[in-house]
C-alpha positions in Angstrom: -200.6 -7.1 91.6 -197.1 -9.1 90.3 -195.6 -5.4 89.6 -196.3 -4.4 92.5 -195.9 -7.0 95.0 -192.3 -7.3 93.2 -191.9 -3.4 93.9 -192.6 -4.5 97.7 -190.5 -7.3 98.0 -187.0 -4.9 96.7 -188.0 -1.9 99.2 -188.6 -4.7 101.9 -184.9 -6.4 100.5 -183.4 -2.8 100.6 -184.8 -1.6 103.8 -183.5 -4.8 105.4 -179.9 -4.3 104.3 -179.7 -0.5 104.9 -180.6 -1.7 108.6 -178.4 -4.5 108.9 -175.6 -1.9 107.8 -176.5 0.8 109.9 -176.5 -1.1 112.9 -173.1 -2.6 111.5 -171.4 0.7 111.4 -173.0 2.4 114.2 -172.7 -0.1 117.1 -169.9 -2.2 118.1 -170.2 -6.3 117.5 -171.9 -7.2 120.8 -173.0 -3.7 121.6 -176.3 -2.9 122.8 -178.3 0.8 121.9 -181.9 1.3 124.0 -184.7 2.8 121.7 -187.0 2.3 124.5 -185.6 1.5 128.2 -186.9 -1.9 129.2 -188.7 -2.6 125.7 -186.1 -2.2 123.1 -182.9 -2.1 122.9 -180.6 -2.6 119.4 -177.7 -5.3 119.8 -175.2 -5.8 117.0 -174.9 -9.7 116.6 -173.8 -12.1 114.0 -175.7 -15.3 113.9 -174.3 -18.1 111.8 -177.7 -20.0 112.8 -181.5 -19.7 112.9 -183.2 -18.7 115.9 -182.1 -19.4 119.1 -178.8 -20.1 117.3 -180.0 -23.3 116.1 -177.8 -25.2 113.8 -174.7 -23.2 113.9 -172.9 -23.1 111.1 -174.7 -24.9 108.8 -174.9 -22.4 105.4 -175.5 -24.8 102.9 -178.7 -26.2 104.6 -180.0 -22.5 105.1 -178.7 -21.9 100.7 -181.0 -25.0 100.2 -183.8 -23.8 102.1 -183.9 -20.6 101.0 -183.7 -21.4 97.3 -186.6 -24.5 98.0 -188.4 -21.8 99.7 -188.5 -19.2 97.2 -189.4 -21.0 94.0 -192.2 -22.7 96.3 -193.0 -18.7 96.9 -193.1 -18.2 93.3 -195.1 -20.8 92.5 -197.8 -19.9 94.7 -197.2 -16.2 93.8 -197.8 -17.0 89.8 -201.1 -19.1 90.8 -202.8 -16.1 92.8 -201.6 -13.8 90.7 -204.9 -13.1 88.8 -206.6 -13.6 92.1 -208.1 -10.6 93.8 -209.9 -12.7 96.7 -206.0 -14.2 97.5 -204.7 -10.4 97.9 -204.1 -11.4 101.8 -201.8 -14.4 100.9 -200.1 -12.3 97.7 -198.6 -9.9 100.9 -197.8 -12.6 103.1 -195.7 -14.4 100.4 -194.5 -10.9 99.2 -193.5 -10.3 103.0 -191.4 -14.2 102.8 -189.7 -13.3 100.0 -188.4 -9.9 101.4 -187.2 -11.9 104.3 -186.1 -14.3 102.8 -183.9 -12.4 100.2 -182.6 -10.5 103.0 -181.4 -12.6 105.2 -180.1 -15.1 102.0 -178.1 -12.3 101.2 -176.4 -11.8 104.5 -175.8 -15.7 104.7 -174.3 -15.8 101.3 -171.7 -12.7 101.1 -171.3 -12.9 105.0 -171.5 -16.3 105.9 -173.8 -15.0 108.9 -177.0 -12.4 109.8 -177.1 -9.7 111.3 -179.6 -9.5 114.2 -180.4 -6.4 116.5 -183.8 -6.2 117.5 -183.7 -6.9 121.5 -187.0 -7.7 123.4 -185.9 -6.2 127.2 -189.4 -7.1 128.8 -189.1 -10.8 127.7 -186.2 -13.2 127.0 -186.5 -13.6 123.0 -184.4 -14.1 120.6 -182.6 -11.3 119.3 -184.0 -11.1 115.3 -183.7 -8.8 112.5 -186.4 -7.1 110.0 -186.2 -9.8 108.0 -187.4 -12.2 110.3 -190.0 -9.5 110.9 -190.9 -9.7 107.3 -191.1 -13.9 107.7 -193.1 -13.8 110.8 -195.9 -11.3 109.9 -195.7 -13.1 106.3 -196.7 -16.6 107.2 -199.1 -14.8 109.8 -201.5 -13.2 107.0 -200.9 -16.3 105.1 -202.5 -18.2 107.5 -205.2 -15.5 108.2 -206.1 -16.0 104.3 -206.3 -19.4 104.0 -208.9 -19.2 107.1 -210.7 -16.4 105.2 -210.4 -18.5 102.0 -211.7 -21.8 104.1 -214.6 -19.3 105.3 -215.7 -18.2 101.9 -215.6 -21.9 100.4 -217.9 -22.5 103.7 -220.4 -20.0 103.0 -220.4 -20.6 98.8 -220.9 -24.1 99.9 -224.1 -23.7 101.9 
């Protein structure tokens, strides 16, 4: 599963970045594209923050959390790997790390991220894949650690 959750992580890393540059060359800084009127829309920004814009500005607290975070990544990654049962959580880390790498990479030779992703229908940050990648990651992680808390239940009976 290493192999190929590490094949995942580069096309999830690659896809991220041929976004990021396609919406960097096709739209205007501040420009907005509808996909679908009044659900999508893509808007070229650069956010030198997390979301919402938090914390402007502050790269070398987003360089130490994203190196913290991905050795804690690999650590778990290394203890499941000869886990079948922990499959779930081996995609929700391999999901984090794609994010992760992707948006590192656009903090580190940028000194910013690129979002686009525009909700229309609600007021939501604007985000990028890789932020996809983080929040469906840490949402399967936590549907296997309640699957993993299940089947310690029942062996437990």
């Amino acid at each position: 599963m290493l192999i190929a959750d590490s094949i995942l992580i580069i096309i999830l890393v690659l896809l991220d970045q041929w976004i990021k540059h396609a919406v960097v060359a096709n739209i205007a800084l501040g420009g907005q594209h509808p996909v679908i009127n009044g659900v999508l829309s893509l808007t070229h920004l650069q956010n030198d923050g997390a979301a919402w814009s938090i914390l402007q500005g502050q790269m070398w607290l987003f360089t130490v959390i994203a190196l913290v975070a991905l050795v804690v990544m690999g650590v778990f990654f290394w203890r499941y790997r000869n886990q079948r049962e922990h499959w779930i959580e081996e995609l929700g880390l391999a999901l984090m790390m794609g994010g992760t790498i992707g948006n590192f990479i656009d903090r580190a030779f940028q000194g910013y991220v690129v979002d686009m992703f525009q909700l229309d229908f609600i007021n939501f940050p604007i985000f990028n894949f890789a932020d996809s990648c983080l929040t469906v990651g840490v949402i399967l992680i936590m549907i296997g650690v309640f699957l993993a808390d299940q089947r310690e239940a029942h062996h437990g009976n």
